[in-house]
Z-matrix of the N, CA and C atoms (Angstrom, degrees):
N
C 1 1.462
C 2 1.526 1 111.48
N 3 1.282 2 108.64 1 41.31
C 4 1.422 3 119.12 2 179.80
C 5 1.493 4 122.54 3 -55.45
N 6 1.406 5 106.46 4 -32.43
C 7 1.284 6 123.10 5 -171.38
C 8 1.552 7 114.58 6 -90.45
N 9 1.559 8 103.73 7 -21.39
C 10 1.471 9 104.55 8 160.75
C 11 1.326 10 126.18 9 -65.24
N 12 1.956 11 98.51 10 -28.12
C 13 2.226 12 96.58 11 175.33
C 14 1.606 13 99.21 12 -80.78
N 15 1.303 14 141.66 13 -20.09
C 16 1.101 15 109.55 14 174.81
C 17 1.335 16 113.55 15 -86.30
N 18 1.756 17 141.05 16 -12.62
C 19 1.052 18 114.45 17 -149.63
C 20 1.568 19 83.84 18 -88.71
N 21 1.732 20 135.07 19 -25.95
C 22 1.221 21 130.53 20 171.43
C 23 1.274 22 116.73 21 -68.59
N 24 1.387 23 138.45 22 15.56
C 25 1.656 24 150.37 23 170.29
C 26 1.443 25 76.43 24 -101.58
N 27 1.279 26 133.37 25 -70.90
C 28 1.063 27 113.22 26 -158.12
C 29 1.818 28 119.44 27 -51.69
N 30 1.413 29 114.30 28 -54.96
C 31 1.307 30 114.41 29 -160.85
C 32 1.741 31 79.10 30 -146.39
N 33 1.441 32 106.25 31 115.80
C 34 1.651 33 97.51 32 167.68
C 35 1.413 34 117.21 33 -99.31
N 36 1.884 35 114.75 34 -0.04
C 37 1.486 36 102.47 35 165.14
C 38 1.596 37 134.74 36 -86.48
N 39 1.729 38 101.19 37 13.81
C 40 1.132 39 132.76 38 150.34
C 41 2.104 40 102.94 39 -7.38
N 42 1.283 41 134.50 40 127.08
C 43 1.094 42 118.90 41 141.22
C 44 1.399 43 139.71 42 -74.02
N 45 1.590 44 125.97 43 155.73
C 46 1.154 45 104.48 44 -173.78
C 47 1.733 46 126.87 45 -68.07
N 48 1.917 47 100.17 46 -2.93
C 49 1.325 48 115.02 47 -169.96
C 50 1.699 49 94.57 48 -108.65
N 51 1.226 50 131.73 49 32.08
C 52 1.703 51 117.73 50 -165.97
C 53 1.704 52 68.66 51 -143.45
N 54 1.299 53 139.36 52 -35.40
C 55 1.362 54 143.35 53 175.28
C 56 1.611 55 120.29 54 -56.93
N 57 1.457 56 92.52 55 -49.83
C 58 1.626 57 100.52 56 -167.82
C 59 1.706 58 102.97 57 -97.94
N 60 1.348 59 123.55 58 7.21
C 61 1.220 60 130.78 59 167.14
C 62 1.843 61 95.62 60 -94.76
N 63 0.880 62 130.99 61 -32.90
C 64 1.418 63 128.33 62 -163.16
C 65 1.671 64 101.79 63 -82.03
N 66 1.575 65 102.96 64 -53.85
C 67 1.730 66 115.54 65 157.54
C 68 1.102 67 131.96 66 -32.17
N 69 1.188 68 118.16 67 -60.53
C 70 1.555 69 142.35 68 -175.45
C 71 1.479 70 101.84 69 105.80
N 72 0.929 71 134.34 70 27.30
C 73 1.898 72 136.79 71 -173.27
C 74 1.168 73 125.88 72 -136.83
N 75 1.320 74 138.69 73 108.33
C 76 1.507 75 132.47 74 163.55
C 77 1.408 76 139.21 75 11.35
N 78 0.962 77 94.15 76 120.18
C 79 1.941 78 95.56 77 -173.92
C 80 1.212 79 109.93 78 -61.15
N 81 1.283 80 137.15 79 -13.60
C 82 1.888 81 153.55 80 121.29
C 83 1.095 82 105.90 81 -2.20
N 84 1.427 83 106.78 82 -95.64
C 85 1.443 84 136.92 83 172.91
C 86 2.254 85 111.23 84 -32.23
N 87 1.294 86 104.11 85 -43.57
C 88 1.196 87 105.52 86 -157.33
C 89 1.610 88 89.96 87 -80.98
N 90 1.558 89 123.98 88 -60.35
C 91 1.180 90 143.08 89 -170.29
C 92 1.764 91 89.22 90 -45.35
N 93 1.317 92 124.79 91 -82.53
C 94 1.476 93 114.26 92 177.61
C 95 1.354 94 132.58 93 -24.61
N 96 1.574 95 134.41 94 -40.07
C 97 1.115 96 157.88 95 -165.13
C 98 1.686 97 99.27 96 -71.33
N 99 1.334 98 87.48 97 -57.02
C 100 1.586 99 102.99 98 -160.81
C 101 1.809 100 107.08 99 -72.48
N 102 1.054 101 92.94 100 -32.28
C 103 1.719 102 110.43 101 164.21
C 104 1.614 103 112.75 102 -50.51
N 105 1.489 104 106.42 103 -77.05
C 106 1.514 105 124.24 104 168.97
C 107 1.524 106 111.97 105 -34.05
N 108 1.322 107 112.17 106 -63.12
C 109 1.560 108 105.00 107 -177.54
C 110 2.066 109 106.10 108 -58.84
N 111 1.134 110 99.93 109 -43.04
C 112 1.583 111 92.21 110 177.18
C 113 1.345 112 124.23 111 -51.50
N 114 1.557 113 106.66 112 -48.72
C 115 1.463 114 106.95 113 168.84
C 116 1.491 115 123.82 114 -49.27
N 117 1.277 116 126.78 115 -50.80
C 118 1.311 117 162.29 116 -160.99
C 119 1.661 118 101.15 117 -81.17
N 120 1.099 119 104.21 118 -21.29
C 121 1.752 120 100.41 119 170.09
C 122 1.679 121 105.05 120 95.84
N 123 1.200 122 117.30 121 -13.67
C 124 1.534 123 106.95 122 -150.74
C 125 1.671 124 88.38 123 -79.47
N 126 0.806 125 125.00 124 -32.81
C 127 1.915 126 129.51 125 -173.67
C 128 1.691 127 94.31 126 -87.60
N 129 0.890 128 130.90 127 101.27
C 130 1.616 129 129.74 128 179.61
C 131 1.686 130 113.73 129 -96.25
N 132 1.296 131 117.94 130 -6.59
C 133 1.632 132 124.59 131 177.52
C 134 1.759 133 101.05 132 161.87
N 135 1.450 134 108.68 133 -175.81
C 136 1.523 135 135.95 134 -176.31
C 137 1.456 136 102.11 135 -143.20
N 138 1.246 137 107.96 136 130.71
C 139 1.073 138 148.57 137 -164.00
C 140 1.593 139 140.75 138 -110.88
N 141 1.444 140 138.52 139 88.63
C 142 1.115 141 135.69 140 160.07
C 143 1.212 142 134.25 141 -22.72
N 144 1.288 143 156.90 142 117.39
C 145 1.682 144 149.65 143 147.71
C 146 1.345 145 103.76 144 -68.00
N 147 1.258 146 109.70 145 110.34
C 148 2.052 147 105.62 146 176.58
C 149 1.299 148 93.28 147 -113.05
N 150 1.158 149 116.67 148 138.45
C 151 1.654 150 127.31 149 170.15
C 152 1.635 151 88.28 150 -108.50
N 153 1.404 152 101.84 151 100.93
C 154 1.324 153 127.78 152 -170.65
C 155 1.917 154 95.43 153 -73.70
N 156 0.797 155 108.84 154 -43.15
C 157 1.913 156 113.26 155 178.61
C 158 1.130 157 85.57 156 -55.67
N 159 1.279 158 159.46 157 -56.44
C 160 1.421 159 129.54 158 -175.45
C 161 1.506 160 129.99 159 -60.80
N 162 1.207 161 108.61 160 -18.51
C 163 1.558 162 113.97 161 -170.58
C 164 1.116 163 100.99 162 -92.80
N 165 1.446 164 119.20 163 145.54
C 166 1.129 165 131.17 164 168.96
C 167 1.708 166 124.75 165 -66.13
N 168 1.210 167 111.08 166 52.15
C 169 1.460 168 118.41 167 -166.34
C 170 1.633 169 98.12 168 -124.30
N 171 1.425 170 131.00 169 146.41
C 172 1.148 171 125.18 170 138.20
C 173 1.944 172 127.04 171 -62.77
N 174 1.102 173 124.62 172 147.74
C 175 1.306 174 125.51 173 -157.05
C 176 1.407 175 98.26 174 -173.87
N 177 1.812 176 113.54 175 143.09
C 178 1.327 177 132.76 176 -178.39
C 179 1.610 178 112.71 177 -166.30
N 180 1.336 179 104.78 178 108.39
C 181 1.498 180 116.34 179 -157.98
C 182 2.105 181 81.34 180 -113.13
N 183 1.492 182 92.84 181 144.35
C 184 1.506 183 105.68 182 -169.54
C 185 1.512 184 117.71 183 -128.15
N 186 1.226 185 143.87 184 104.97
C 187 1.882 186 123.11 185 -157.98
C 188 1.741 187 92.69 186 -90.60
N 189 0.932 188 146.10 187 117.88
C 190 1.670 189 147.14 188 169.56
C 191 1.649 190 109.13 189 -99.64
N 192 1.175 191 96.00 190 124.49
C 193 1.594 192 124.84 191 174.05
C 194 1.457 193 110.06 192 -78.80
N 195 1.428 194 126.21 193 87.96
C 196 1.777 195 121.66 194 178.72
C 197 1.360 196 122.18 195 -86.19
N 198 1.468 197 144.27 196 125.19
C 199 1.309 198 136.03 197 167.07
C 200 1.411 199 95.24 198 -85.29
N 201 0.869 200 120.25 199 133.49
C 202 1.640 201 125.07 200 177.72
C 203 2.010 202 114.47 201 -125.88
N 204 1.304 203 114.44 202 164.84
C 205 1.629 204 100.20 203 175.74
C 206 1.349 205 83.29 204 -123.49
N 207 1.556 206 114.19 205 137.06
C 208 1.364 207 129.01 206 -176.12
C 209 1.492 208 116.75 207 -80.91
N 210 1.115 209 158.85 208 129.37
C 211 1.179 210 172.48 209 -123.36
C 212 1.593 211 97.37 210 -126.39
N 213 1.692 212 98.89 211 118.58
C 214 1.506 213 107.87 212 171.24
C 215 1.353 214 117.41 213 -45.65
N 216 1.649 215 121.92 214 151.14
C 217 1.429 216 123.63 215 -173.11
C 218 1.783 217 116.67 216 36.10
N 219 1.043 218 100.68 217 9.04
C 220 1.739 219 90.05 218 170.79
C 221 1.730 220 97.33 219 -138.30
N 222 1.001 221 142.10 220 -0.04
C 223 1.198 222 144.92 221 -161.93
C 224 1.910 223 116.28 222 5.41
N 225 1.005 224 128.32 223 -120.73
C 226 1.370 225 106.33 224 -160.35
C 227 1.776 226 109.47 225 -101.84
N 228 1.580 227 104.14 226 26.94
C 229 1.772 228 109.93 227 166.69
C 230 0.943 229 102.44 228 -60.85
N 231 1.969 230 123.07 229 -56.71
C 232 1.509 231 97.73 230 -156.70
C 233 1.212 232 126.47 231 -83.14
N 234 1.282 233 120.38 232 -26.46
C 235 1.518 234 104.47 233 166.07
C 236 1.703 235 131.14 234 -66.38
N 237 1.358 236 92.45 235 -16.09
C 238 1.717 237 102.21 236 172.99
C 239 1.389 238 87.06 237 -53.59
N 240 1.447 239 106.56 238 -80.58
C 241 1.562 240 125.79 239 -163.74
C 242 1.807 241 96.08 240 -33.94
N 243 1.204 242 143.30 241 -39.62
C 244 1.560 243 131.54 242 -166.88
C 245 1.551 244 84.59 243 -81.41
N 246 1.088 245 132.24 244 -73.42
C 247 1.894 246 131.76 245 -154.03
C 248 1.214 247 87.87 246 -49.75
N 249 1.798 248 136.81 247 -29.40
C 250 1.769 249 95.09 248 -164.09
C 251 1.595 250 101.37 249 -85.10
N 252 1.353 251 114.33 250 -22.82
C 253 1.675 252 109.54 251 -170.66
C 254 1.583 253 117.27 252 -51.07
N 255 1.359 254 108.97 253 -18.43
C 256 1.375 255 127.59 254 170.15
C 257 1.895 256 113.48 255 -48.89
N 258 1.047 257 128.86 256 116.26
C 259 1.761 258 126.25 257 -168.68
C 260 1.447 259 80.74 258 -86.77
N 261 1.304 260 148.91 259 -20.41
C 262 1.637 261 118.56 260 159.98
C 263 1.329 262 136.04 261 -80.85
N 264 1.066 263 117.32 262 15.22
C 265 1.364 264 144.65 263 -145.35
C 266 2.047 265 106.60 264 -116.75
N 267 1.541 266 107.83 265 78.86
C 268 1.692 267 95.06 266 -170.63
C 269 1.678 268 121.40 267 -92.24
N 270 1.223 269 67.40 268 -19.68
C 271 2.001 270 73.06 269 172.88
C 272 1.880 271 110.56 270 -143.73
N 273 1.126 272 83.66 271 155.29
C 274 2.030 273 77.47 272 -176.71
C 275 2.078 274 85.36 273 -150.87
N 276 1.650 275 115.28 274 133.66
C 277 1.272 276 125.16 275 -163.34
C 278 1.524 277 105.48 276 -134.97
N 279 1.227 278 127.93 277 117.91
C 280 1.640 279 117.52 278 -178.04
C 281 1.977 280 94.79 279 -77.39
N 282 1.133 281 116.65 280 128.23
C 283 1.515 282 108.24 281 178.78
C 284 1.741 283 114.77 282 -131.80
N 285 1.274 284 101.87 283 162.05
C 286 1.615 285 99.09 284 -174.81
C 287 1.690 286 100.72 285 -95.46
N 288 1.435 287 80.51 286 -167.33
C 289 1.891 288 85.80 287 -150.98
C 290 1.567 289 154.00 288 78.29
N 291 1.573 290 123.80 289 -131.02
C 292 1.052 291 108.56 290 -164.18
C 293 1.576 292 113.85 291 -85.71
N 294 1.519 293 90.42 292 -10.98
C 295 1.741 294 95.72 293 -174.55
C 296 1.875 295 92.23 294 -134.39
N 297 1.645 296 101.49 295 161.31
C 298 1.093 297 121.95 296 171.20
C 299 1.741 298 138.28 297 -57.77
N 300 1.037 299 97.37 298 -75.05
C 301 1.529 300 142.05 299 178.75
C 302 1.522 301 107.92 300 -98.88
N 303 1.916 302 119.01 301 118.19
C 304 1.716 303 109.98 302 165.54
C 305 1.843 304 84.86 303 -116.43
N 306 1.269 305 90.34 304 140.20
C 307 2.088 306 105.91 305 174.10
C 308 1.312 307 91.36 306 -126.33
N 309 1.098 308 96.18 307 143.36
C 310 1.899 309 118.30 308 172.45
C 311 1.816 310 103.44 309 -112.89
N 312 1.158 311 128.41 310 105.38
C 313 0.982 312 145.96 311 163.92
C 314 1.503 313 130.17 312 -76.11
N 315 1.893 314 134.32 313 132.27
C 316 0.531 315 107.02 314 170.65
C 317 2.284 316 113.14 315 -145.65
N 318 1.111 317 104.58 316 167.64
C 319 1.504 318 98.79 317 -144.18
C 320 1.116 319 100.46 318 -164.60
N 321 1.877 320 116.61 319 147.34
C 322 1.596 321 108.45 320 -166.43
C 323 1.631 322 109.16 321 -91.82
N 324 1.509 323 123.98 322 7.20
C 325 1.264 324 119.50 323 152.25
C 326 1.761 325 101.50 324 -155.44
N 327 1.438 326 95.47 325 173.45
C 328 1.478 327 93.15 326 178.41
C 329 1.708 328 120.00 327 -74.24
N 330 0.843 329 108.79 328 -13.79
C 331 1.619 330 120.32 329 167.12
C 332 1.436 331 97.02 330 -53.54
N 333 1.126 332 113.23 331 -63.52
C 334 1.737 333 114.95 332 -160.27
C 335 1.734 334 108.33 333 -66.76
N 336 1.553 335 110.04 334 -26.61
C 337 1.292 336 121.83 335 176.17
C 338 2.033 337 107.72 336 -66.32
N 339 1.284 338 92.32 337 -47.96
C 340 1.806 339 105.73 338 -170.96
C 341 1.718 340 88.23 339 -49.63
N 342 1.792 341 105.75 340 -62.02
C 343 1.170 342 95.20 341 -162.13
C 344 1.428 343 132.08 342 -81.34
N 345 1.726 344 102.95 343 9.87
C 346 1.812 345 99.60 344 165.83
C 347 1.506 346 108.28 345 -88.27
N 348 1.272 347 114.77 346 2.27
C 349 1.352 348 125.25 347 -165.87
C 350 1.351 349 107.60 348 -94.03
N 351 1.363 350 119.06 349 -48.34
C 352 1.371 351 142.98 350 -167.29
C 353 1.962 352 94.01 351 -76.73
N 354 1.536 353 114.67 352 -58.52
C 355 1.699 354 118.04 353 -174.07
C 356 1.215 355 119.26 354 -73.69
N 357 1.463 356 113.62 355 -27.00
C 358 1.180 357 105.31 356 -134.44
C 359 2.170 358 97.17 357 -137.02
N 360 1.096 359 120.10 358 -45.88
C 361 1.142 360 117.99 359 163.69
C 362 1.398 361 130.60 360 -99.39
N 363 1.544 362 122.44 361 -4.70
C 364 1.054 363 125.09 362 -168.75
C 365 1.759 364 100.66 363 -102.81
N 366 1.295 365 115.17 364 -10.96
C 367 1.627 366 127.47 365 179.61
C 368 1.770 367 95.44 366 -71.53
N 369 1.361 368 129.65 367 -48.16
C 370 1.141 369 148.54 368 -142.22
C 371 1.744 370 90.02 369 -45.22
N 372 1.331 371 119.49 370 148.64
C 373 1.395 372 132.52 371 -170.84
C 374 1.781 373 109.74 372 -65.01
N 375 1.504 374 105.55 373 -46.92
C 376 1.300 375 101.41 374 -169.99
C 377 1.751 376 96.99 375 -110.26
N 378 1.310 377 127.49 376 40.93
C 379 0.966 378 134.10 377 177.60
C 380 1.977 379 111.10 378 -88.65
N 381 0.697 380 134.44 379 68.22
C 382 1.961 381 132.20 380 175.69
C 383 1.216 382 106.21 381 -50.69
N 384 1.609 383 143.11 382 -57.80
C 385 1.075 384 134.29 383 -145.30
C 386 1.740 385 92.64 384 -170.39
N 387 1.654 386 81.45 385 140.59
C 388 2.192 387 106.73 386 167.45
C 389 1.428 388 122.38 387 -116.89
N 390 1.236 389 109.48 388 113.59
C 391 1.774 390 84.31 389 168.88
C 392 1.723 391 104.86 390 -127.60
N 393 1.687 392 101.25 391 131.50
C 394 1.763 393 102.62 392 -168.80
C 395 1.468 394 96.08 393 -93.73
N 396 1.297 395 106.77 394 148.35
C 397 1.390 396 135.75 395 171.73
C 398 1.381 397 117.35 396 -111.60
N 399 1.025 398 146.26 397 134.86
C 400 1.135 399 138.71 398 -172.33
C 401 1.464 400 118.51 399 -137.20
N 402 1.262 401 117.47 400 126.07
C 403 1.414 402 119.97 401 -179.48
C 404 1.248 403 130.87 402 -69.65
N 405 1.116 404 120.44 403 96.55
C 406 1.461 405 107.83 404 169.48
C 407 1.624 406 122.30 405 -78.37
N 408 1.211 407 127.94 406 -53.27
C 409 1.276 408 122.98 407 -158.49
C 410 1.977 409 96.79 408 -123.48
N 411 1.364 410 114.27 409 125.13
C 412 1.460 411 110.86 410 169.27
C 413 1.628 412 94.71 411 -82.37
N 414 1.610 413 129.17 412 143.17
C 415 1.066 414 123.53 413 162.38
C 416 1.487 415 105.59 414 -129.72
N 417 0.886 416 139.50 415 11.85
C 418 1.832 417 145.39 416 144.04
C 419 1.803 418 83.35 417 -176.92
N 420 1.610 419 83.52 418 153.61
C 421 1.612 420 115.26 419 -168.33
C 422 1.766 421 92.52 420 -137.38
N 423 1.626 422 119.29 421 137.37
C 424 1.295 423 124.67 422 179.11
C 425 1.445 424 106.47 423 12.72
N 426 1.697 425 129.96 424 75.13
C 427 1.060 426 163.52 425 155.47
C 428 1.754 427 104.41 426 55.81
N 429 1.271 428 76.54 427 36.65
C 430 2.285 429 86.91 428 169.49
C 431 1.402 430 85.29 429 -100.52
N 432 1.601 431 123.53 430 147.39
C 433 1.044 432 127.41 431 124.04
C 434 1.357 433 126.20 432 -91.73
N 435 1.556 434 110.29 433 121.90
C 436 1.319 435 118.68 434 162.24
C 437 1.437 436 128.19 435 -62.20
N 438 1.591 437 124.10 436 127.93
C 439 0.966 438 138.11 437 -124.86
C 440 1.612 439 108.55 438 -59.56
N 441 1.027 440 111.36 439 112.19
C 442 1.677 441 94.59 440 -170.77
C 443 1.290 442 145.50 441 -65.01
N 444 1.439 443 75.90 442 -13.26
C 445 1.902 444 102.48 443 -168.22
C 446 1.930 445 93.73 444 -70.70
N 447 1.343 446 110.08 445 -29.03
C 448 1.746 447 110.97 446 179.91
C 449 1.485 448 122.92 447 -63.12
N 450 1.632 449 94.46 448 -36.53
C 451 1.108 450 101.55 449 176.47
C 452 1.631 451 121.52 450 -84.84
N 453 1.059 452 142.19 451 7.93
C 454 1.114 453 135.18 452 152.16
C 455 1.554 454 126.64 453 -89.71
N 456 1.715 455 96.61 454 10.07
C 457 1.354 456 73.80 455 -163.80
C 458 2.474 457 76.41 456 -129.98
N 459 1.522 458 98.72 457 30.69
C 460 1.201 459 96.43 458 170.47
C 461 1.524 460 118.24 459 -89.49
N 462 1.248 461 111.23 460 136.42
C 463 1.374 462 128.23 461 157.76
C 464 1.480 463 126.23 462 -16.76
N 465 1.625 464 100.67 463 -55.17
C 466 1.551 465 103.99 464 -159.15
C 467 1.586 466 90.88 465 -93.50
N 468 1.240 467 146.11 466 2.08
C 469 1.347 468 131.67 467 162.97
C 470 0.803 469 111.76 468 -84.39
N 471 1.823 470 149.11 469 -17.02
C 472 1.125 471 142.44 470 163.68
C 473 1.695 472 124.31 471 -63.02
N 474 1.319 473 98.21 472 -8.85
C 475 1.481 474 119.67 473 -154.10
C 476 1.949 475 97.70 474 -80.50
N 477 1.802 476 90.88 475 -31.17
C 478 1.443 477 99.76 476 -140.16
C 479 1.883 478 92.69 477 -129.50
N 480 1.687 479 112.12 478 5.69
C 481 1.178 480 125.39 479 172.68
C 482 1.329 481 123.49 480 -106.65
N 483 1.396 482 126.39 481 -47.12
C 484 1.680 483 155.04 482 162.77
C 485 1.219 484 108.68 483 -21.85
């Protein structure tokens, strides 16, 4: 039922009867499945897409590049495990290449990002090296595109296009 976890990646307010019509299988069948994977861990939550540029909120999402030194017999869990306990902290990725660790950060300006970066994760014991990234423009997020027509007509790409 592979195609049932993506069509709920795709849209998880999906019904269980708009699901099992798309499937070919019982809203029985679908409702159980979807159960099983919950139990089983493989479904871990449901999820919003906020195109945060619309809301009237300040917001500053940051991608950070970590060199880290891995910790005998535990190699790079435990410090994963410390960066996620962090409530600014939205994603944390073990990755290959030039850097260790990618964290997705997020914060109501980039100031506040520099400075959880600067106090607060860059102190970290097996921490070597940070490098912040900073988002300017979402242009599709987990295969949404954000609306495009907004983005051409944003401010801060002219800034950084001209």
């Amino acid at each position: 039922m592979e195609k049932l976890l993506d069509l709920l990646s795709e849209n998880a307010r999906m019904t269980t009867e708009e699901l099992a019509v798309m499937l070919n299988k019982t809203e029985e069948e679908v409702a159980n499945q979807i159960s099983e994977y919950e139990k089983k861990g493989v479904i871990r939550g449901y999820h919003a897409l906020i195109d945060w540029d619309k809301v009237d909120e300040n917001q500053a999402t940051a991608l950070i590049e970590l060199k880290v030194i891995p910790k005998r017999d535990k190699g790079f869990d435990e410090i994963a495990e410390r960066i996620m306990e962090f409530k600014e902290v939205e994603s944390v990725y073990l990755m290959s290449g030039g850097y260790d660790l990618a964290v997705t950060v997020k914060g109501k300006s980039m100031q506040e990002i520099a400075l959880f970066v600067a106090r607060r994760l860059s102190p970290l014991e097996s921490v070597q090296s940070t490098a912040t990234h900073f988002v300017l423009t979402r242009y599709k997020d987990r295969g949404i595109v954000l609306n495009p027509e907004d983005e051409k007509n944003d401010e801060r790409r002219s800034v950084f296009c001209d």
